[in-house]
C-alpha positions, 0 to 999 in steps of 0.5 A: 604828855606829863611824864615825857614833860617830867623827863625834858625837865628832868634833863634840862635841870641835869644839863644844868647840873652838869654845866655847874660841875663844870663851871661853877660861877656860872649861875650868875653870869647865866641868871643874868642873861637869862633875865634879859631875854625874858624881859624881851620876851615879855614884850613878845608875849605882851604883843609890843614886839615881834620875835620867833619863839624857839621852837618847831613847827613839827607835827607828830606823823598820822602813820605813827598814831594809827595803831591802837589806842594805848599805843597812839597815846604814847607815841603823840603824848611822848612826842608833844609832851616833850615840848622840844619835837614841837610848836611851843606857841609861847615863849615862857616854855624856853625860858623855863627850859634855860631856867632849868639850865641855870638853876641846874635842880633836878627836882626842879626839872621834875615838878616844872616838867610834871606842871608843864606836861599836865598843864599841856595835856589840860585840852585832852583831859577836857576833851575827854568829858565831852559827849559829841563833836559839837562839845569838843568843838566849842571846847576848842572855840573857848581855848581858843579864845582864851589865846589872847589873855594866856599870852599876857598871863604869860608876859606879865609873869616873864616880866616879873621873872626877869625883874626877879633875875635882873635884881636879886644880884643887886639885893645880895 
């Protein structure tokens, strides 16, 4: 999950690049833009509004995670870590993917995508400490509970981002 994360980071920032080669004002026209979607969508992730999150409802097939272990491991990771095959339930994951767009940074894309990856294989790594079934699921009870406070985590640091973007322009 971390190193398929590291790449769409990686290829979204490289987008970005390409876009700014060929557009090279459009930083901030598109920062702008950007601002506004994630001040809207710090309402969603605050609870005030309702919006769709983009994303997909795709599961990774049982079939493809038959077949060993190692094997099993690459094809789900790669396939969640990507974060575009599947549910993203909160939409600072978009935001951070059109960031990446925007700023047009690799290594940007590279770090974030690293973070992102790692921070959505964190269930795993706990999961793997666990003796029993009981613990995995009490793990899961707890992150699960944990749900309501990440979503205004993630819509107080939206909101921020957007006030960032919305404002930076006006301070130049």
């Amino acid at each position: 999950m971390t190193l398929a994360g590291a790449a769409t980071g990686v290829a979204f920032a490289a987008a970005g690049a390409g876009l700014h080669g060929l557009w090279p004002d459009a930083t901030l026209p598109l920062a702008i833009g950007l601002g506004a979607v994630a001040l809207v969508y710090a309402g969603h992730e605050a609870g005030l509004i309702e919006l769709p999150v983009p994303g997909r409802d795709w599961q990774v097939p049982a079939t493809w995670v038959r077949d060993g272990f190692y094997r099993s491991a690459v094809v789900f990771g790669g396939a969640v870590g990507f974060g575009v095959f599947t549910r993203i339930p909160y939409a600072s994951f978009p935001i951070l993917l059109a960031w990446l767009v925007v700023a047009g940074n690799v290594w940007y894309g590279l770090a974030a995508g690293l973070i992102y990856g790692s921070m959505r294989a964190l269930s795993i790594y706990l999961g793997s400490s666990r003796g029993d079934v009981s613990q995995l699921v009490e793990l899961n009870h707890t992150l699960m509970a944990a749900i309501p406070a990440i979503h205004q985590v993630t819509g107080l640091a939206l909101a921020a981002f957007a006030a960032y973007l919305l404002v930076a322009p006006l301070l130049s």
